[in-house]
N, C-alpha and C positions, 0 to 999 in steps of 0.2 A: 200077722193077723191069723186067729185060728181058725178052720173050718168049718167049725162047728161054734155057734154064738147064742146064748142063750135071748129071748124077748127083752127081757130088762137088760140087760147089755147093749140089744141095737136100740133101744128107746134111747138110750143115755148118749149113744153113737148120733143120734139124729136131735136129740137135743143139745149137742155140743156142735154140729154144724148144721143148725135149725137158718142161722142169717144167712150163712154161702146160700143154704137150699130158698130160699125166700128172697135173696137179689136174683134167682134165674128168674123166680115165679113172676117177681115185680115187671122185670126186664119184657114176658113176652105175655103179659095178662093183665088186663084195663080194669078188670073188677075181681071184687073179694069172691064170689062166686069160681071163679075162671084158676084165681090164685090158689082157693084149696083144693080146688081138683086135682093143678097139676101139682101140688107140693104134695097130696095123695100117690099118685101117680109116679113122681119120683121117688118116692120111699118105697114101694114095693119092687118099683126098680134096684132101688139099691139092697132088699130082702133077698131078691130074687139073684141077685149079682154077686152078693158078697160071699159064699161059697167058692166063686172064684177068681177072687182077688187074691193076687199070686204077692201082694206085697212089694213088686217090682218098681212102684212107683209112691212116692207118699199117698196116706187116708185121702189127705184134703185133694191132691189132685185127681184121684181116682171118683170121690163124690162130686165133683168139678163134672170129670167128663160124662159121667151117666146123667148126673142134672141137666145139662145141656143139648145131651142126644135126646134123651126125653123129651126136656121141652119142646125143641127142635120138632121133633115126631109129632110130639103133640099139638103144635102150631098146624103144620099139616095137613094132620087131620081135620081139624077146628076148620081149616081154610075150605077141605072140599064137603064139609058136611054144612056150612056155615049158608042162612038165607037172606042174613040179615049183615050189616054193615057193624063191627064191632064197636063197639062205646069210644067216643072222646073222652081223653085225658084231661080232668074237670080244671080248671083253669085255677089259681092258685090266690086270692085275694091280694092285692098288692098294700102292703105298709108301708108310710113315706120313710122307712129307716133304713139303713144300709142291710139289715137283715132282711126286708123283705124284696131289695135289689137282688141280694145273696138266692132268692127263695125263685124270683122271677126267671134268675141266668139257669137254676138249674133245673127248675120246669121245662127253660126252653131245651136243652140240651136233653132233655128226656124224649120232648116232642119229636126233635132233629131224631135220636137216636130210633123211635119209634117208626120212623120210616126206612131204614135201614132195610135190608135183607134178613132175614130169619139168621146165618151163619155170621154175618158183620154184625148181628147186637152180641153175638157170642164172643165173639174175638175183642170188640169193644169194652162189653160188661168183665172180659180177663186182663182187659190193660188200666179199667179204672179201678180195678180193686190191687193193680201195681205186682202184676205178676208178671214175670220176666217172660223173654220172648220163650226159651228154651222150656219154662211150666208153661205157656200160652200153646205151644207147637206140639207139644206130648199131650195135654189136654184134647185138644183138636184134632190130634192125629195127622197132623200136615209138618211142614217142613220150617224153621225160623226163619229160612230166607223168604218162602211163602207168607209168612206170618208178617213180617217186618214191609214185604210190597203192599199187602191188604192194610196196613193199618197206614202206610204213608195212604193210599186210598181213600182209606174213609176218613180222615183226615180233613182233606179235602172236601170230600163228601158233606162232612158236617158243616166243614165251614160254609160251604154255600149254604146248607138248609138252613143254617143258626141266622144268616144275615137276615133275611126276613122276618124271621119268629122274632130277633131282638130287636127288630125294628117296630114291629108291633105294642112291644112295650116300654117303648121310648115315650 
């Protein structure tokens, strides 16, 4: 990657990985409001970064980790400036079809996910987009065999929170 990038070149950079940067936003932001800040917020990050981006690591994992530090930051923030209790996840209209069974399991698994820790939606949101432990731990900055304890983890985690959420929609 060269040093020097022209505007139309990082527009085309961030319209080519617009959805990576848009499952962070989804991942730690309840409303469309909350989403273009921080999908703001991470682009200037990655303006502001990409001068030293040494290539050591692929594009895609490198807008991965800034997206995530970001949000992360940005959660945060949000938390200690925050007066008000942030919006519920609006509830999904249920359709008697198997699609909208499909639409119910993964509401609930967003809701589960939504209580997670700010660093487990991170490591969650790199294992459901099927990234290997060893892009999950360079991502992160932490270690595979750390990466691999957290996710048997939250695993678990989920599993208990999911039981009640799918019991709800039984």
């Amino acid at each position: 990657m060269p040093r020097q990038i022209t505007e139309k070149d990082f527009e085309m950079l961030i319209v080519e990985h617009q959805t990576l940067i848009l499952k962070v936003c989804d991942v730690y932001c309840h409303n469309e409001a909350d989403k273009k800040e921080l999908f703001q917020d991470i682009v200037i990050h990655l303006w502001k970064g990409l001068p030293s981006f040494k290539g050591q690591s692929k594009l895609s994992t490198w807008i991965y980790r800034v997206s995530l530090n970001t949000a992360i930051s940005w959660v945060r923030k949000k938390k200690r400036n925050r007066l008000i209790f942030p919006e519920k996840i609006p509830e999904l209209p249920v359709s008697s079809s198997s699609e909208g069974t499909d639409q119910t399991r993964i509401q609930a698994l967003y809701r589960a996910i939504d209580q997670l820790k700010t660093i487990e939606k991170a490591i969650i949101l790199l294992y459901l987009e099927e990234r290997s432990y060893s892009e999950i731990a360079e991502i992160m900055g932490i270690s595979e065999k750390n990466v691999s304890v957290r996710l048997v983890r939250m695993k678990k985690k989920l599993e208990k929170l999911l039981r009640p959420l799918m019991m709800e929609n039984v």
